[in-house]
C-alpha positions in Angstrom: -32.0 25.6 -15.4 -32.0 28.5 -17.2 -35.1 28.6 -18.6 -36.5 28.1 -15.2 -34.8 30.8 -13.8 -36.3 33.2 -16.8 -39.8 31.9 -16.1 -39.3 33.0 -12.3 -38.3 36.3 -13.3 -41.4 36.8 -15.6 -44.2 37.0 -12.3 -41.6 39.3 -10.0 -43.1 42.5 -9.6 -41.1 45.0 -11.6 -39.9 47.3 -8.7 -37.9 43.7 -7.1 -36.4 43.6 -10.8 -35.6 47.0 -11.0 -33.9 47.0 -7.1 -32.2 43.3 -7.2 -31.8 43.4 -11.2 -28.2 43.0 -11.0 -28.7 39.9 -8.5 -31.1 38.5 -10.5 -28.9 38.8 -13.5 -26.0 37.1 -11.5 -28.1 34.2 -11.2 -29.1 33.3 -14.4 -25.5 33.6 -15.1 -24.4 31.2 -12.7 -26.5 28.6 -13.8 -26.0 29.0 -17.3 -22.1 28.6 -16.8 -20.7 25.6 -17.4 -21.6 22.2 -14.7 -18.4 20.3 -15.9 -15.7 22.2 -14.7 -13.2 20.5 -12.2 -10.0 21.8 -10.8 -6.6 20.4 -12.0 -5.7 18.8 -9.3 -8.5 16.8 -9.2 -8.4 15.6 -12.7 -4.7 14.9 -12.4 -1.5 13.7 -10.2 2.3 15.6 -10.6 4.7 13.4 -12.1 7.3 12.5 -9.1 5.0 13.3 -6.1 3.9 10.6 -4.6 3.3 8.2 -1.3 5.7 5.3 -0.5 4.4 2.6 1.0 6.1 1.1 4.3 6.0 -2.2 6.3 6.9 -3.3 9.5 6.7 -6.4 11.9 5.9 -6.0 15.9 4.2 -7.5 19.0 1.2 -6.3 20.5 1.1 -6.9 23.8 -1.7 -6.0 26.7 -4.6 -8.4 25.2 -7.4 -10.1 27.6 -6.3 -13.4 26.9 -7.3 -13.0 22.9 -3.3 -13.1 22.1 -1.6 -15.4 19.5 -1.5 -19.5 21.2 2.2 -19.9 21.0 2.7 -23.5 20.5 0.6 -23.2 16.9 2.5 -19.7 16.3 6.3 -20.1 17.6 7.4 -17.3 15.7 5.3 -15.1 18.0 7.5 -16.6 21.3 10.4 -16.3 19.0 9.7 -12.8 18.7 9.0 -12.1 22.1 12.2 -14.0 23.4 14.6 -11.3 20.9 12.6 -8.7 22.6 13.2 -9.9 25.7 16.8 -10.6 25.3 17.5 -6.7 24.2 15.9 -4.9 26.5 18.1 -7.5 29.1 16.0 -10.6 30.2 17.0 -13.9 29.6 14.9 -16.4 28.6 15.8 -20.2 29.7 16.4 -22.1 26.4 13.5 -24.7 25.7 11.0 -23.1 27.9 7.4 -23.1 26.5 5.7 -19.8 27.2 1.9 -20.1 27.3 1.0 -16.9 26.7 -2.1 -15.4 25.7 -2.0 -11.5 25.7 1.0 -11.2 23.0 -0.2 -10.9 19.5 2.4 -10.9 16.6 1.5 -8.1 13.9 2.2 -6.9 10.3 2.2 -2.6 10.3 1.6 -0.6 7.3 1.7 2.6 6.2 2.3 5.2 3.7 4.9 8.0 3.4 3.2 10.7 2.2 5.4 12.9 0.0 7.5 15.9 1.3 7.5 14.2 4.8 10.0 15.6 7.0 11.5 13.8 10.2 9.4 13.7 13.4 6.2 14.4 11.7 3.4 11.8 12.6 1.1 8.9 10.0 -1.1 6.7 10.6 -1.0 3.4 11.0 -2.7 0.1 10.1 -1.9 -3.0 12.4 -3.1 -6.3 11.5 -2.6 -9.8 13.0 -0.6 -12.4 11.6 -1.4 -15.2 13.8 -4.5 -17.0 15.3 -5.2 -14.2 17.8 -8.8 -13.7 18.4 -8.8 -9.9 18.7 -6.6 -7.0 19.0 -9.1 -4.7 21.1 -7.3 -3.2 23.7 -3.2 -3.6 22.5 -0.4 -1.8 22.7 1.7 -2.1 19.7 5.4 -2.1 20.9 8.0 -0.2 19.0 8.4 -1.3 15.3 10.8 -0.2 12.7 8.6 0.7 9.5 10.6 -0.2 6.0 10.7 0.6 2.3 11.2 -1.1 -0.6 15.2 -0.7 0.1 15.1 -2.5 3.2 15.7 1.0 4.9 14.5 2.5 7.8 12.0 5.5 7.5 9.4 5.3 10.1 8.9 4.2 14.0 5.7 2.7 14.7 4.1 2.6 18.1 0.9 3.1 20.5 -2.5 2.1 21.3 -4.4 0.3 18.6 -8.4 1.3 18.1 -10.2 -1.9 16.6 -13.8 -1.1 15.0 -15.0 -4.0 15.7 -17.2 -5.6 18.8 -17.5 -9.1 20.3 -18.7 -11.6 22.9 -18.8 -15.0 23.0 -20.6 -16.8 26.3 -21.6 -20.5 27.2 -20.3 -22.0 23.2 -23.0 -18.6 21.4 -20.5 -15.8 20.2 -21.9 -12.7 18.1 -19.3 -10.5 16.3 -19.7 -7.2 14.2 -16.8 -6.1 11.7 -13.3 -7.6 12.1 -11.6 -7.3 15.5 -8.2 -9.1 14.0 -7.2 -5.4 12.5 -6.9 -1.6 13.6 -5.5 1.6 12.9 -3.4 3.9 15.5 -4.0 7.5 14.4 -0.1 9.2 14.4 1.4 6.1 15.4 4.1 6.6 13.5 6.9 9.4 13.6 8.5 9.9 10.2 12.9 9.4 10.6 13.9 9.7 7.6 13.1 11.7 4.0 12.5 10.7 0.8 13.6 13.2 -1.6 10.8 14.2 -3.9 11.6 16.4 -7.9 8.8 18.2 -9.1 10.4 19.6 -11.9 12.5 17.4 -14.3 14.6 19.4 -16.7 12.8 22.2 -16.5 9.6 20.8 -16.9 6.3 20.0 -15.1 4.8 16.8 -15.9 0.9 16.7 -15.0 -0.8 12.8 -15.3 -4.5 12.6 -16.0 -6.0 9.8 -13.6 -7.6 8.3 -16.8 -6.5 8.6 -20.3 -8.6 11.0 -22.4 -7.6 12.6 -25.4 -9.8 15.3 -25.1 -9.5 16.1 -21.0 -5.8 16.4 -21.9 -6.2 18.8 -24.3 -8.6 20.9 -22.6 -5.8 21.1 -19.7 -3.7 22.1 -22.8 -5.6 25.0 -23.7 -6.5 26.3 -20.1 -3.1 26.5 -19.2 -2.0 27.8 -23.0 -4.8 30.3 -22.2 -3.3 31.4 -19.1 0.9 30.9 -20.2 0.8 31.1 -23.2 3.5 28.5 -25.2 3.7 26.9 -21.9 1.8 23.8 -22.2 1.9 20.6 -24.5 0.0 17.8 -25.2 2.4 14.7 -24.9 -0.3 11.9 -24.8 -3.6 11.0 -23.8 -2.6 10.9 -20.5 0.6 13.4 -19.8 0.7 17.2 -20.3 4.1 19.1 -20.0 4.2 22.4 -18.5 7.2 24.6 -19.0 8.7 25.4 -15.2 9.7 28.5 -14.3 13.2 29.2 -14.3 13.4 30.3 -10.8 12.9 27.3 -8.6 11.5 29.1 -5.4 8.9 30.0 -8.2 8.0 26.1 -9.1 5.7 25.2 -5.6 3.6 28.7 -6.4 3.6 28.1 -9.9 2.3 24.5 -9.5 -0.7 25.9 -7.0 -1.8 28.5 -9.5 -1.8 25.5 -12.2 -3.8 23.0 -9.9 -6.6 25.7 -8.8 -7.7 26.2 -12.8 -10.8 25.0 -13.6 -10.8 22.8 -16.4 -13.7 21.1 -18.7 -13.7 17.2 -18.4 -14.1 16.1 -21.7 -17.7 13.3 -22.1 -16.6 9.9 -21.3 -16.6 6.9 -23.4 -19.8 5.4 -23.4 -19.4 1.9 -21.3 -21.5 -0.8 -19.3 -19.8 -2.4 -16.0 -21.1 -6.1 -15.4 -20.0 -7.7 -11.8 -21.0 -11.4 -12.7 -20.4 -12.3 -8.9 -23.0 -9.6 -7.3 -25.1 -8.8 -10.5 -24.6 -5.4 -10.2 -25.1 -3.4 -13.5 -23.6 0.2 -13.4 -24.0 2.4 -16.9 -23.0 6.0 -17.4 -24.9 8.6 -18.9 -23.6 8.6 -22.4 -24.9 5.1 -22.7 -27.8 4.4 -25.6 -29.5 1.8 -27.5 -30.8 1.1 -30.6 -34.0 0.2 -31.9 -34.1 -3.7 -31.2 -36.3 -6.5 -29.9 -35.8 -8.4 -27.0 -37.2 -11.9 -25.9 -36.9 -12.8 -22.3 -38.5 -15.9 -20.2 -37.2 -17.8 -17.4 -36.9 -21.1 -16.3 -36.9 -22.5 -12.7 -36.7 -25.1 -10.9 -38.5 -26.5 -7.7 -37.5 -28.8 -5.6 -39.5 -29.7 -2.3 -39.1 -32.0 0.4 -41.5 -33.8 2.7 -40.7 -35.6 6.1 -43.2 -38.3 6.2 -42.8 -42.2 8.8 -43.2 -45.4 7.8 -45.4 -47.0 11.1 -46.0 -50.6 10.8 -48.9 -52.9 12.6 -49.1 -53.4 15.7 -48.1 -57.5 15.6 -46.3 -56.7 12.2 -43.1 -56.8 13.9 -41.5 -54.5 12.1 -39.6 -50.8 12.9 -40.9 -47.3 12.6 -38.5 -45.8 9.7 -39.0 -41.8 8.8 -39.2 -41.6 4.8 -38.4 -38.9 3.1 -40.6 -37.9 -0.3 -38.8 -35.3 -2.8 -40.9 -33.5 -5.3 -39.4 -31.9 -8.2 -40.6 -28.8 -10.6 -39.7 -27.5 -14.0 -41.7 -24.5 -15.1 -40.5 -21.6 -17.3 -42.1 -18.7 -18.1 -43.5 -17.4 -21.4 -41.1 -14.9 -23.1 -42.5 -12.4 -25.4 -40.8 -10.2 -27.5 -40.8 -6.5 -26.8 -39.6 -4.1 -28.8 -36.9 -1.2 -27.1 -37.0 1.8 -28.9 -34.1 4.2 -29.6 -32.7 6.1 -26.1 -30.8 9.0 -26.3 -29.6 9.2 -22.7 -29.6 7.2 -19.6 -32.9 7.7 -18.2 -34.3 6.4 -21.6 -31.8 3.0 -21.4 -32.7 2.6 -17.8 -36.2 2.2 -18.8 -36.4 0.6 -21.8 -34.5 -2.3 -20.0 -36.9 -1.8 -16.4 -40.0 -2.9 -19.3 -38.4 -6.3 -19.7 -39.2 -7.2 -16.1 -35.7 -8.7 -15.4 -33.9 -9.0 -12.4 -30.0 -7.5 -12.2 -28.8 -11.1 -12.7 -30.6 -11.3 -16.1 -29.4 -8.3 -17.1 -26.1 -9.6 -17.7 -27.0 -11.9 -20.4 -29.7 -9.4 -22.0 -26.7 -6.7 -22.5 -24.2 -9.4 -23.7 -26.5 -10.3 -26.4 -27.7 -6.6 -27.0 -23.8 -5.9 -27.5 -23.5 -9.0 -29.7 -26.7 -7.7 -31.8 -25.0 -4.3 -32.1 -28.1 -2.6 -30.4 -25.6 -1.6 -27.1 -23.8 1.6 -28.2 -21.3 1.2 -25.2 -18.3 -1.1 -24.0 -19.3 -3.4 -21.9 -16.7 -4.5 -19.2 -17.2 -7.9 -16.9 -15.6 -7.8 -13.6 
Protein backbone atom coordinates (compact mmCIF):
# COMPACT_ATOMS: atom_id res chain seq x y z
CA UNK A 1 0.00 0.00 0.00
CA UNK A 2 2.63 2.03 0.45
CA UNK A 3 4.37 1.71 -2.41
CA UNK A 4 1.30 2.47 -4.32
CA UNK A 5 0.76 5.50 -2.61
CA UNK A 6 4.57 6.69 -3.53
CA UNK A 7 3.99 5.78 -7.16
CA UNK A 8 0.78 8.13 -7.04
CA UNK A 9 2.64 10.84 -5.76
CA UNK A 10 5.44 10.55 -8.47
CA UNK A 11 2.85 12.03 -11.63
CA UNK A 12 1.13 14.92 -9.18
CA UNK A 13 2.17 18.10 -10.48
CA UNK A 14 4.60 19.65 -8.10
CA UNK A 15 2.57 22.80 -7.10
CA UNK A 16 -0.48 19.95 -5.55
CA UNK A 17 2.65 18.55 -3.62
CA UNK A 18 3.88 21.62 -2.55
CA UNK A 19 0.06 22.98 -1.37
CA UNK A 20 -1.38 19.42 0.00
CA UNK A 21 2.30 18.07 0.93
CA UNK A 22 1.44 17.74 4.51
CA UNK A 23 -1.89 15.77 3.45
CA UNK A 24 -0.23 13.78 1.21
CA UNK A 25 2.31 12.90 3.83
CA UNK A 26 -0.49 11.99 6.23
CA UNK A 27 -1.50 9.47 3.98
CA UNK A 28 1.32 7.50 3.27
CA UNK A 29 1.54 7.43 7.01
CA UNK A 30 -1.75 5.99 7.62
CA UNK A 31 -1.27 3.24 5.43
CA UNK A 32 2.00 2.34 6.45
CA UNK A 33 0.81 2.12 10.16
CA UNK A 34 0.12 -0.96 11.46
CA UNK A 35 -3.43 -3.20 9.93
CA UNK A 36 -3.49 -5.44 13.18
CA UNK A 37 -4.31 -3.30 15.77
CA UNK A 38 -7.60 -4.03 17.76
CA UNK A 39 -8.94 -2.39 20.89
CA UNK A 40 -8.81 -4.22 24.31
CA UNK A 41 -12.03 -4.76 24.67
CA UNK A 42 -12.34 -6.57 21.76
CA UNK A 43 -9.61 -8.91 22.29
CA UNK A 44 -10.59 -9.50 25.82
CA UNK A 45 -13.55 -9.91 28.66
CA UNK A 46 -13.07 -8.34 32.55
CA UNK A 47 -12.86 -11.05 35.00
CA UNK A 48 -16.27 -10.83 37.04
CA UNK A 49 -18.44 -8.96 34.48
CA UNK A 50 -20.64 -10.95 32.96
CA UNK A 51 -24.40 -11.96 31.84
CA UNK A 52 -26.54 -14.47 33.80
CA UNK A 53 -28.72 -16.37 32.15
CA UNK A 54 -32.52 -16.71 33.32
CA UNK A 55 -35.52 -18.98 32.70
CA UNK A 56 -38.98 -18.92 33.13
CA UNK A 57 -42.24 -20.96 32.31
CA UNK A 58 -45.72 -19.17 31.12
CA UNK A 59 -48.84 -19.36 28.92
CA UNK A 60 -49.35 -17.64 25.80
CA UNK A 61 -52.62 -17.05 25.24
CA UNK A 62 -54.57 -15.08 22.15
CA UNK A 63 -53.63 -17.83 19.32
CA UNK A 64 -55.96 -18.48 16.07
CA UNK A 65 -56.70 -21.82 17.03
CA UNK A 66 -52.63 -22.86 16.59
CA UNK A 67 -52.60 -23.32 20.67
CA UNK A 68 -51.24 -26.45 22.49
CA UNK A 69 -54.29 -29.68 22.10
CA UNK A 70 -54.73 -30.21 25.78
CA UNK A 71 -55.64 -33.77 26.07
CA UNK A 72 -51.90 -34.75 24.44
CA UNK A 73 -50.39 -31.77 26.70
CA UNK A 74 -52.27 -31.73 30.23
CA UNK A 75 -49.66 -29.81 31.80
CA UNK A 76 -50.71 -26.93 29.51
CA UNK A 77 -54.61 -27.16 31.14
CA UNK A 78 -52.82 -27.78 34.40
CA UNK A 79 -51.26 -24.52 33.93
CA UNK A 80 -53.98 -22.66 32.92
CA UNK A 81 -56.40 -24.07 35.72
CA UNK A 82 -53.49 -22.48 38.67
CA UNK A 83 -53.88 -19.45 36.66
CA UNK A 84 -57.23 -19.47 36.74
CA UNK A 85 -57.58 -20.31 40.31
CA UNK A 86 -55.29 -17.07 41.42
CA UNK A 87 -56.63 -14.58 39.66
CA UNK A 88 -60.26 -16.03 41.34
CA UNK A 89 -62.00 -18.51 38.85
CA UNK A 90 -62.76 -21.87 39.71
CA UNK A 91 -62.47 -24.48 37.55
CA UNK A 92 -64.88 -27.71 37.99
CA UNK A 93 -62.65 -30.64 38.85
CA UNK A 94 -62.42 -33.32 35.93
CA UNK A 95 -63.57 -30.89 33.28
CA UNK A 96 -61.69 -31.38 29.89
CA UNK A 97 -61.00 -27.96 28.41
CA UNK A 98 -60.57 -28.17 24.56
CA UNK A 99 -58.75 -25.33 24.02
CA UNK A 100 -56.91 -24.26 21.21
CA UNK A 101 -55.56 -20.62 21.59
CA UNK A 102 -53.38 -21.35 24.88
CA UNK A 103 -49.80 -22.30 24.20
CA UNK A 104 -47.52 -23.44 27.18
CA UNK A 105 -43.91 -21.70 26.81
CA UNK A 106 -40.24 -21.91 28.13
CA UNK A 107 -38.79 -17.92 28.42
CA UNK A 108 -35.17 -17.06 28.33
CA UNK A 109 -33.06 -14.49 28.86
CA UNK A 110 -29.91 -12.95 29.98
CA UNK A 111 -29.09 -10.51 32.71
CA UNK A 112 -26.74 -8.39 31.46
CA UNK A 113 -24.28 -7.21 34.03
CA UNK A 114 -24.74 -3.92 36.13
CA UNK A 115 -28.61 -4.31 35.55
CA UNK A 116 -30.48 -2.27 37.90
CA UNK A 117 -34.28 -2.83 38.85
CA UNK A 118 -36.96 -1.69 36.29
CA UNK A 119 -34.70 -1.59 33.39
CA UNK A 120 -36.05 -3.70 30.36
CA UNK A 121 -34.30 -7.19 28.20
CA UNK A 122 -35.32 -9.02 25.80
CA UNK A 123 -36.88 -11.99 25.62
CA UNK A 124 -36.91 -15.33 23.74
CA UNK A 125 -40.30 -17.42 23.99
CA UNK A 126 -40.39 -20.81 22.72
CA UNK A 127 -43.08 -23.53 22.80
CA UNK A 128 -43.01 -26.53 24.73
CA UNK A 129 -45.86 -28.36 23.45
CA UNK A 130 -47.44 -29.39 20.06
CA UNK A 131 -48.68 -25.93 19.27
CA UNK A 132 -48.57 -25.11 15.63
CA UNK A 133 -47.46 -21.44 15.85
CA UNK A 134 -47.06 -18.70 18.22
CA UNK A 135 -47.88 -15.77 15.65
CA UNK A 136 -50.01 -13.46 17.19
CA UNK A 137 -49.63 -14.38 21.41
CA UNK A 138 -49.58 -12.66 24.22
CA UNK A 139 -47.22 -14.01 26.73
CA UNK A 140 -48.85 -13.71 30.23
CA UNK A 141 -46.86 -12.66 33.16
CA UNK A 142 -43.88 -14.99 33.97
CA UNK A 143 -41.41 -15.01 36.79
CA UNK A 144 -37.81 -15.30 35.08
CA UNK A 145 -35.23 -17.41 37.44
CA UNK A 146 -31.54 -17.96 38.07
CA UNK A 147 -29.50 -20.62 38.82
CA UNK A 148 -30.63 -20.05 42.71
CA UNK A 149 -34.15 -20.64 42.11
CA UNK A 150 -34.55 -16.72 42.69
CA UNK A 151 -36.53 -14.32 41.24
CA UNK A 152 -34.86 -11.56 39.00
CA UNK A 153 -36.90 -10.76 36.13
CA UNK A 154 -40.80 -10.36 35.06
CA UNK A 155 -41.56 -11.47 31.64
CA UNK A 156 -44.49 -10.28 29.62
CA UNK A 157 -46.02 -8.93 26.14
CA UNK A 158 -46.63 -9.49 22.66
CA UNK A 159 -44.44 -12.07 21.02
CA UNK A 160 -43.08 -11.23 17.19
CA UNK A 161 -42.52 -14.70 15.37
CA UNK A 162 -40.22 -14.43 12.09
CA UNK A 163 -41.75 -16.92 10.58
CA UNK A 164 -44.87 -17.25 7.88
CA UNK A 165 -47.35 -19.95 7.19
CA UNK A 166 -50.48 -21.32 5.42
CA UNK A 167 -51.77 -24.47 5.03
CA UNK A 168 -55.19 -24.96 2.77
CA UNK A 169 -57.12 -28.03 1.32
CA UNK A 170 -54.21 -30.87 3.00
CA UNK A 171 -50.96 -28.33 0.88
CA UNK A 172 -49.18 -26.17 3.70
CA UNK A 173 -46.01 -24.04 2.81
CA UNK A 174 -43.89 -22.62 5.80
CA UNK A 175 -40.80 -20.32 5.92
CA UNK A 176 -38.52 -20.26 9.19
CA UNK A 177 -39.87 -21.55 12.47
CA UNK A 178 -43.21 -20.11 13.73
CA UNK A 179 -42.92 -22.42 17.16
CA UNK A 180 -40.37 -19.51 18.58
CA UNK A 181 -40.19 -15.61 19.02
CA UNK A 182 -38.57 -12.83 20.76
CA UNK A 183 -40.44 -9.85 22.66
CA UNK A 184 -38.12 -6.83 22.51
CA UNK A 185 -38.11 -5.40 26.49
CA UNK A 186 -40.28 -7.91 27.54
CA UNK A 187 -38.78 -8.24 30.49
CA UNK A 188 -38.27 -5.59 33.50
CA UNK A 189 -35.30 -6.40 35.59
CA UNK A 190 -36.39 -6.79 39.79
CA UNK A 191 -33.74 -7.59 41.25
CA UNK A 192 -29.60 -7.02 41.05
CA UNK A 193 -26.80 -9.07 40.81
CA UNK A 194 -23.95 -7.59 42.34
CA UNK A 195 -21.01 -7.54 40.03
CA UNK A 196 -16.71 -6.82 41.41
CA UNK A 197 -14.55 -5.54 38.98
CA UNK A 198 -11.71 -5.24 41.02
CA UNK A 199 -10.56 -8.28 43.23
CA UNK A 200 -7.93 -7.30 45.81
CA UNK A 201 -6.89 -4.52 44.21
CA UNK A 202 -6.51 -5.97 41.02
CA UNK A 203 -8.01 -5.96 37.41
CA UNK A 204 -8.17 -9.24 35.79
CA UNK A 205 -8.46 -8.86 31.85
CA UNK A 206 -9.28 -12.59 29.90
CA UNK A 207 -8.10 -12.92 26.30
CA UNK A 208 -11.08 -14.72 24.31
CA UNK A 209 -8.41 -17.22 23.05
CA UNK A 210 -5.27 -18.22 24.61
CA UNK A 211 -2.22 -16.65 22.96
CA UNK A 212 1.01 -16.26 24.46
CA UNK A 213 2.01 -13.60 22.44
CA UNK A 214 -1.54 -11.35 22.30
CA UNK A 215 -1.19 -11.48 26.11
CA UNK A 216 1.97 -10.16 26.23
CA UNK A 217 1.51 -7.49 23.79
CA UNK A 218 -1.54 -6.29 26.18
CA UNK A 219 1.35 -6.59 28.73
CA UNK A 220 3.51 -4.07 27.12
CA UNK A 221 0.79 -1.64 25.84
CA UNK A 222 -0.52 -1.17 29.13
CA UNK A 223 3.26 -1.27 30.87
CA UNK A 224 3.89 1.34 28.18
CA UNK A 225 1.19 3.46 29.25
CA UNK A 226 1.41 2.50 33.57
CA UNK A 227 4.25 1.62 33.87
CA UNK A 228 4.70 -1.60 36.59
CA UNK A 229 1.09 -1.83 36.23
CA UNK A 230 0.55 -4.85 34.19
CA UNK A 231 1.60 -8.73 34.38
CA UNK A 232 1.48 -11.49 32.34
CA UNK A 233 -0.23 -14.28 34.48
CA UNK A 234 -0.87 -16.87 31.55
CA UNK A 235 -1.58 -17.28 28.10
CA UNK A 236 -4.87 -16.22 28.63
CA UNK A 237 -5.13 -13.63 31.92
CA UNK A 238 -3.35 -10.32 32.32
CA UNK A 239 -3.40 -8.51 35.81
CA UNK A 240 -3.74 -4.92 35.91
CA UNK A 241 -2.95 -3.09 39.20
CA UNK A 242 -6.36 -0.99 40.22
CA UNK A 243 -6.25 2.17 41.28
CA UNK A 244 -6.52 2.81 44.78
CA UNK A 245 -9.40 5.02 44.67
CA UNK A 246 -12.43 3.00 43.67
CA UNK A 247 -14.49 5.87 42.00
CA UNK A 248 -11.21 5.78 39.81
CA UNK A 249 -11.67 1.86 38.75
CA UNK A 250 -14.83 2.32 36.01
CA UNK A 251 -12.59 5.32 34.29
CA UNK A 252 -9.53 3.50 34.63
CA UNK A 253 -10.97 0.37 33.09
CA UNK A 254 -12.39 2.59 29.92
CA UNK A 255 -9.02 4.12 29.25
CA UNK A 256 -7.49 0.41 29.47
CA UNK A 257 -10.24 -1.03 26.93
CA UNK A 258 -9.91 1.88 24.31
CA UNK A 259 -5.84 0.89 23.79
CA UNK A 260 -5.04 -0.38 20.66
CA UNK A 261 -3.23 -3.44 20.94
CA UNK A 262 -1.29 -5.77 18.17
CA UNK A 263 -2.93 -9.29 17.92
CA UNK A 264 -0.22 -11.50 17.84
CA UNK A 265 -0.31 -14.17 14.12
CA UNK A 266 -2.42 -17.06 14.88
CA UNK A 267 -1.50 -20.64 14.91
CA UNK A 268 -1.58 -22.04 11.64
CA UNK A 269 -4.80 -24.49 11.46
CA UNK A 270 -7.26 -26.28 9.02
CA UNK A 271 -11.12 -26.63 10.13
CA UNK A 272 -12.76 -29.87 8.44
CA UNK A 273 -16.83 -30.03 8.99
CA UNK A 274 -17.13 -33.85 7.84
CA UNK A 275 -21.09 -33.35 7.89
CA UNK A 276 -21.25 -30.21 5.27
CA UNK A 277 -17.67 -30.53 3.67
CA UNK A 278 -16.82 -27.30 4.39
CA UNK A 279 -13.06 -26.57 4.48
CA UNK A 280 -12.09 -23.19 6.20
CA UNK A 281 -7.99 -22.38 6.45
CA UNK A 282 -6.42 -19.26 7.77
CA UNK A 283 -3.88 -17.30 6.24
CA UNK A 284 -0.80 -18.58 7.99
CA UNK A 285 -1.50 -21.91 6.44
CA UNK A 286 1.33 -23.50 3.95
CA UNK A 287 2.40 -26.60 2.28
CA UNK A 288 5.28 -28.32 1.41
CA UNK A 289 6.62 -29.57 -1.67
CA UNK A 290 4.63 -32.97 -2.17
CA UNK A 291 2.72 -35.10 -4.68
CA UNK A 292 -0.66 -35.85 -4.71
CA UNK A 293 -2.71 -38.71 -6.48
CA UNK A 294 -6.45 -38.23 -6.71
CA UNK A 295 -9.18 -40.31 -8.86
CA UNK A 296 -12.63 -41.15 -8.07
CA UNK A 297 -14.88 -43.83 -8.18
CA UNK A 298 -18.67 -43.82 -8.75
CA UNK A 299 -21.29 -45.68 -8.96
CA UNK A 300 -24.50 -45.75 -11.23
CA UNK A 301 -27.41 -47.13 -10.72
CA UNK A 302 -30.48 -46.80 -13.21
CA UNK A 303 -33.80 -47.96 -13.33
CA UNK A 304 -36.24 -48.79 -16.15
CA UNK A 305 -40.12 -49.31 -15.92
CA UNK A 306 -40.79 -51.69 -18.59
CA UNK A 307 -44.66 -54.45 -18.82
CA UNK A 308 -44.74 -57.71 -19.32
CA UNK A 309 -47.98 -58.01 -22.04
CA UNK A 310 -48.92 -61.44 -22.84
CA UNK A 311 -51.01 -62.93 -26.11
CA UNK A 312 -54.02 -62.26 -26.78
CA UNK A 313 -55.48 -66.15 -26.09
CA UNK A 314 -52.35 -66.61 -23.77
CA UNK A 315 -54.44 -66.21 -20.79
CA UNK A 316 -52.17 -64.77 -18.80
CA UNK A 317 -51.88 -61.05 -16.81
CA UNK A 318 -50.23 -57.89 -17.75
CA UNK A 319 -47.39 -57.56 -14.91
CA UNK A 320 -45.08 -54.14 -15.06
CA UNK A 321 -41.26 -55.34 -14.63
CA UNK A 322 -38.82 -53.43 -13.46
CA UNK A 323 -35.05 -53.67 -15.15
CA UNK A 324 -32.12 -52.23 -12.83
CA UNK A 325 -28.81 -51.40 -14.45
CA UNK A 326 -25.81 -50.96 -12.49
CA UNK A 327 -22.33 -48.93 -13.11
CA UNK A 328 -18.86 -48.87 -11.72
CA UNK A 329 -16.42 -46.44 -13.28
CA UNK A 330 -13.64 -44.58 -11.62
CA UNK A 331 -11.65 -42.11 -12.85
CA UNK A 332 -7.85 -42.06 -13.72
CA UNK A 333 -5.82 -40.37 -10.91
CA UNK A 334 -2.60 -38.86 -11.83
CA UNK A 335 -0.17 -37.57 -9.79
CA UNK A 336 0.48 -33.85 -9.55
CA UNK A 337 3.02 -32.37 -7.89
CA UNK A 338 2.09 -29.16 -5.23
CA UNK A 339 4.84 -26.94 -4.92
CA UNK A 340 5.88 -25.00 -1.78
CA UNK A 341 3.08 -21.97 -0.72
CA UNK A 342 4.02 -19.40 1.40
CA UNK A 343 0.57 -17.94 2.09
CA UNK A 344 -3.01 -18.69 1.58
CA UNK A 345 -3.59 -17.70 -1.84
CA UNK A 346 -0.69 -20.08 -2.89
CA UNK A 347 -2.44 -23.23 -0.68
CA UNK A 348 -5.81 -22.28 -2.09
CA UNK A 349 -4.48 -22.98 -5.45
CA UNK A 350 -2.28 -25.53 -5.34
CA UNK A 351 -5.23 -27.62 -3.95
CA UNK A 352 -8.01 -25.81 -6.73
CA UNK A 353 -5.23 -27.85 -9.43
CA UNK A 354 -6.35 -31.17 -8.14
CA UNK A 355 -9.87 -30.69 -9.38
CA UNK A 356 -11.50 -31.98 -6.11
CA UNK A 357 -14.65 -31.17 -4.75
CA UNK A 358 -14.90 -29.87 -0.87
CA UNK A 359 -15.95 -33.38 0.17
CA UNK A 360 -12.59 -34.74 -1.20
CA UNK A 361 -10.81 -32.31 0.34
CA UNK A 362 -11.12 -33.86 3.60
CA UNK A 363 -9.32 -36.93 2.82
CA UNK A 364 -6.54 -35.10 0.60
CA UNK A 365 -5.59 -32.83 3.81
CA UNK A 366 -5.83 -35.84 6.21
CA UNK A 367 -3.33 -37.54 4.24
CA UNK A 368 -1.24 -34.36 3.38
CA UNK A 369 -1.15 -33.92 7.40
CA UNK A 370 -0.23 -37.62 7.71
CA UNK A 371 2.66 -37.06 5.00
CA UNK A 372 3.84 -34.08 6.96
CA UNK A 373 3.36 -31.77 3.72
CA UNK A 374 0.26 -29.72 5.92
CA UNK A 375 2.13 -27.20 8.05
CA UNK A 376 -1.17 -26.56 10.04
CA UNK A 377 -3.54 -28.32 12.74
CA UNK A 378 -6.15 -29.71 11.33
CA UNK A 379 -9.34 -29.83 13.41
CA UNK A 380 -12.62 -32.17 12.41
CA UNK A 381 -15.82 -30.89 13.59
Amino acid sequence: MMMATLQILRFLPARWLRRFGMAALGITVLLSGPACAERLQDLANLQGVRGNQLVGYGLVVGLDGTGDQVTQTPFTQQSLINMLSRLGVTVPAGNNMQLKNVAAVMVTATLPAFARPGQGMDVVVSAMGNAKSLRGGTLLMTPLKGADNQVYAIAQGNILVGGAGASAAGSSVQVNTLNGGRINQGATVERTVPTTIAQDGNIYFEMHSTNFGTAENVTTAINRRYPGSATLVDGRVVRVRAPSDPSQIPVFVARLEDMEITRAPAPAKVVINARTGSVVMNQNVTIDEVAVAHGNLSVSISQQNAVSQPNAFAGGQTTPVQNASIQVSQDTGTIKRLNSSANLADVVRALNTLGATPQDLLAILQAMKAAGALRADLEII
